[in-house]
N, C-alpha and C positions, 0 to 999 in steps of 0.2 A: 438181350443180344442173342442172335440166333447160333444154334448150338453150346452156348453155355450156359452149363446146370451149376449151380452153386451148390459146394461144400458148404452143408447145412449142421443145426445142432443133432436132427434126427442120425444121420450119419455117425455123424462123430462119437452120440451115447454108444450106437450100435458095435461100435467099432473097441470103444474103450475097454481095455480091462483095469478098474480101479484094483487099488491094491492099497491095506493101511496103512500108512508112514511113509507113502510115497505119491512124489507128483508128475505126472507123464505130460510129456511133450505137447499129447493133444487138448492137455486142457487149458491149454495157455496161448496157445494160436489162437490169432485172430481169426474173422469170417466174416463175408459181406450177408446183409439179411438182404439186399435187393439189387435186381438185376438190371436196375437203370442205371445211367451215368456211372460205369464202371471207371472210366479215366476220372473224371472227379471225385468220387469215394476212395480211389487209389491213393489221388494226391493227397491227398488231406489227412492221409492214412497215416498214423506214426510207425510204420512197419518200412526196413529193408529189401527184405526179399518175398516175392509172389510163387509161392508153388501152384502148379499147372499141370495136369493129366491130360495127355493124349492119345487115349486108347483105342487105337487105329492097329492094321499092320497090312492094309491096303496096297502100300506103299512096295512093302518086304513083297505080297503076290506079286504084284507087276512085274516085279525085279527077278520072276523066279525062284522066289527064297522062301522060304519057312517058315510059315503064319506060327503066331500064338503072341506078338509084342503087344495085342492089343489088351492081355491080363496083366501085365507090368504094372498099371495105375491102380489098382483095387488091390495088387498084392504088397505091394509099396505101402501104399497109406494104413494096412494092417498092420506093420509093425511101426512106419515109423510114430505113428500115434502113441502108441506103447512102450516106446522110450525113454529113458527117463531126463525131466525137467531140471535142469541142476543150472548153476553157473556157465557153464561151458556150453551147450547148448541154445541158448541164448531164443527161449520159443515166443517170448513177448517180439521178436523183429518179423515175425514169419505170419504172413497171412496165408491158409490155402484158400487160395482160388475156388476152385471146384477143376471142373472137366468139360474139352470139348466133346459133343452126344456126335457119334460118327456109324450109332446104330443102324440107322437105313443103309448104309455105305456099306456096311459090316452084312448084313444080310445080301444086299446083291450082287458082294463077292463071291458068294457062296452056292450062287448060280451061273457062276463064272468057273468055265475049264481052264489050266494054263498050259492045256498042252495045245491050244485053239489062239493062231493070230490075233482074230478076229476083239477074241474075250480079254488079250491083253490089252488089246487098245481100249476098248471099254475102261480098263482097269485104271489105264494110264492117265485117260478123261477123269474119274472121280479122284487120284490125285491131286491131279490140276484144280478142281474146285477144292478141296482139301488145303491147300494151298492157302488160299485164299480167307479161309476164317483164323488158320494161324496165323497169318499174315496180320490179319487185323487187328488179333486178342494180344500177340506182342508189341507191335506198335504201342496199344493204350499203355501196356504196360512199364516200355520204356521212357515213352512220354513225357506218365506221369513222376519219372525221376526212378524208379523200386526195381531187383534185378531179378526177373522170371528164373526158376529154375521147373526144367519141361522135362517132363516124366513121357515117355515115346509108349508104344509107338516104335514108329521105322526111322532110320537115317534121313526118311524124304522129305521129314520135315526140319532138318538142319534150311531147307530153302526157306520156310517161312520164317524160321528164326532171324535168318538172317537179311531178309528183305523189310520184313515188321522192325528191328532192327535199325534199319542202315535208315529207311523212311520215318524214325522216330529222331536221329540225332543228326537229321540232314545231310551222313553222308557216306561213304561206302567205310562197311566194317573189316576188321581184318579178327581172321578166325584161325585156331589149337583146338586141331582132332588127332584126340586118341585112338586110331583106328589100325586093322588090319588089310584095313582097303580104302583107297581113294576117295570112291564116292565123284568118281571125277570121270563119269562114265559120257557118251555121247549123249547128246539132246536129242533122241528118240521118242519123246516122250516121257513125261513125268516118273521118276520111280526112285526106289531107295538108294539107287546107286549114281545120282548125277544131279544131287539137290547141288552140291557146291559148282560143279560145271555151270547148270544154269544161272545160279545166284553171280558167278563172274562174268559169263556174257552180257545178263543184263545190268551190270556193271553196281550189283548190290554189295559185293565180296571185294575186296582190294587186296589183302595180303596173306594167305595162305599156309601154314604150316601140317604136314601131315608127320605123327609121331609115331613110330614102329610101324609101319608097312610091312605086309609079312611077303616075304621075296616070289614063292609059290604060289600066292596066289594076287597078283598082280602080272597083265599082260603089256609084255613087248612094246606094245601100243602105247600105251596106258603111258610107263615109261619116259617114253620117245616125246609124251605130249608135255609132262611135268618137266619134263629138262627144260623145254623150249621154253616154258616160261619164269621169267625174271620174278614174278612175282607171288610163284609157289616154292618153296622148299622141304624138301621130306627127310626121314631117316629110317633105316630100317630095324625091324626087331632081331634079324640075323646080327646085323651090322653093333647091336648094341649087347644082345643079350647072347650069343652065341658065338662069335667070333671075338668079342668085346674089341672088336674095331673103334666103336665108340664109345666114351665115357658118360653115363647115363647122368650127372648132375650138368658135364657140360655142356650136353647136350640142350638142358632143361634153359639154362641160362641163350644158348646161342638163340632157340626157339622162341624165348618172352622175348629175346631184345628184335627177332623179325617183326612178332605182332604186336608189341607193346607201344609202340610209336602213337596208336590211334587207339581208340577203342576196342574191345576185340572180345568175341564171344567162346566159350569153352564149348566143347564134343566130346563125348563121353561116347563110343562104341563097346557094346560090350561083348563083341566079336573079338576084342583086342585084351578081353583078361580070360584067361587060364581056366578053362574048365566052365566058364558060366556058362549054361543054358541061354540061349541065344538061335538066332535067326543063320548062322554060320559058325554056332559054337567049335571052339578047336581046343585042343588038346594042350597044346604048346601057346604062351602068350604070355604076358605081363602077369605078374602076382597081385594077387586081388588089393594084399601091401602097397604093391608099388605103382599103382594104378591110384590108388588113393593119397601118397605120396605125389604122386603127378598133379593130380587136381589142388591139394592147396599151396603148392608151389604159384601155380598163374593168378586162382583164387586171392592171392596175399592183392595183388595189384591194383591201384587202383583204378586204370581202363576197363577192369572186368564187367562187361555186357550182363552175361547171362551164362548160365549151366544148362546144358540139354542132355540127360544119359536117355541111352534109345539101345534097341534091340534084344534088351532082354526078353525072357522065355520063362517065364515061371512053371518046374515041372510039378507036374502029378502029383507025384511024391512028395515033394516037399515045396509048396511056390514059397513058404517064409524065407528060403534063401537066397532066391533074388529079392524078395524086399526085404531084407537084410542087409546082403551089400549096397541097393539102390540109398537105403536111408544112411547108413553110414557115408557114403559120397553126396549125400545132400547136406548132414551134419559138415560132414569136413570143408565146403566150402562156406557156408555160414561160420564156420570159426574160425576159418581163414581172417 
């Protein structure tokens, strides 16, 4: 399949740190040895969940935003490999996948200015095809029955999740983002900030919920557009965490019972937890706790689609801390 490299054993030695008396997460996952008939090997597969790298941040330029999501996948699969294999973890249901290769994509952004029209549109184009192989590698995988969890990458592919998705189970999904921002930007062009916009015009997305929206950094606009619709509902992070206008479990409960009717896939922004390095990291936001208290609340359910966290930033200094939290919120939804 074009663009997928399989999560191999070479990999996984490289990765591994053995340790006596103990048995790590990566040596008990599954892996395909070959890259035909990936829906077929899926099905057949005794495994739950499909982990998925998307190491892109294409998506984040277009939008104006702050390249580096596309280290999230290599810094992710370093620890979570090295985790340990216990009862609770449950590594015999997990296959990794491997990663979509977005390397040529990844270099000709690089010859792209964003302060140049011209170079955004460019930008917005490779996207678009971007689009397109997501699109296809979730489809196989919902398909075949098993629930992708997508390692980003940028929010732009919440669109392929969700079209791969909705064209897998014949029919529009309803999606819980954890986000500081919409994502519900105008169809200008492909970008990290209007995968969900486009996923509802073309009528792939049905029911809508946005969870702490940070009041500051949402426009007027923006607003005016989510009111009008009957089939998006939001709350804010002011409104829950700061004025305690809202109460954070009932909150949780009003927002499963909007999207739980159908199908419905999770979004993990990691703009929306407190301090993480990220593509729009903030200061003020959800506890890295209560973020992961969030995810296996929906995670219990049984409509749960699929897991996507996107926009992390693995720093300098330390990238084992976004794959640290990244593998802790892929464990809590597996034990969900």
């Amino acid at each position: 399949m074009d663009k997928l490299v399989l999560f191999n054993n070479a990999t996984r030695n490289k990765l591994l740190n053995k340790r006596s008396g103990e048995s790590k997460f990566g040596q008990h996952v599954k892996i395909l040895t070959s890259i035909s008939n990936i829906y077929e090997q899926l099905k057949n597969l005794d495994v739950t969940y499909v982990i998925l790298g998307l190491p892109e941040d294409i998506g984040v330029f277009a939008n104006y935003g702050k390249t580096g999501t596309s280290k999230a996948w290599e810094a992710t699969l370093k620890v979570l490999l090295n985790i340990q294999s216990n009862k609770f973890t449950k590594a015999e249901s997990v296959l990794i996948l491997g990663h979509l290769d977005f390397s040529d994509e990844l270099i000709a952004i690089k010859k792209l200015n964003p302060e140049r029209k011209k170079d955004i549109v460019k930008s917005r184009t490779i996207v678009d095809s971007i689009d397109k192989y997501v699109t296809h590698i979730i489809y196989q995988i919902v398909l075949a029955g098993k629930k992708p969890i997508i390692i980003g990458g940028g929010h732009n592919n919440s669109y392929g999740n969700i079209k791969g998705s909705s064209l897998a189970t014949g029919t529009p999904i309803n999606v819980i983002n954890l986000d500081a921002h919409s994502d519900f930007r105008t169809e200008e062009g492909r970008h990290s900030g209007n995968g969900f916009s486009y996923a509802l015009t073309e009528g792939f997305l049905q029911d809508y919920f946005i969870f702490g929206l940070h009041e500051n950094y949402t426009s007027d606009k923006i607003f005016k557009a989510l009111d009008k619709l009957e089939c998006i509902k939001y709350n804010t992070f002011e409104a829950l965490e700061i004025r305690n206008e809202l109460k954070f479990k009932k909150e949780l409960n009003l927002a499963l019972e909007f999207v739980s009717k159908s199908k419905f896939g999770i979004e993990i922004d990691c703009d929306a937890i407190e301090g993480v390095s990220s593509s729009a990291m903030s200061p003020s936001g959800f506890s890295a706790t209560k973020a992961r208290s969030f995810l296996s609340f929906f995670a219990k359910h049984n409509n749960t689609l699929y897991l996507h966290i996107c926009e992390a930033i693995p720093s300098k200094k330390s990238p084992q801390q976004v794959g640290k939290l990244i593998s802790y919120l892929i464990t809590d939804f597996i034990k969900a």
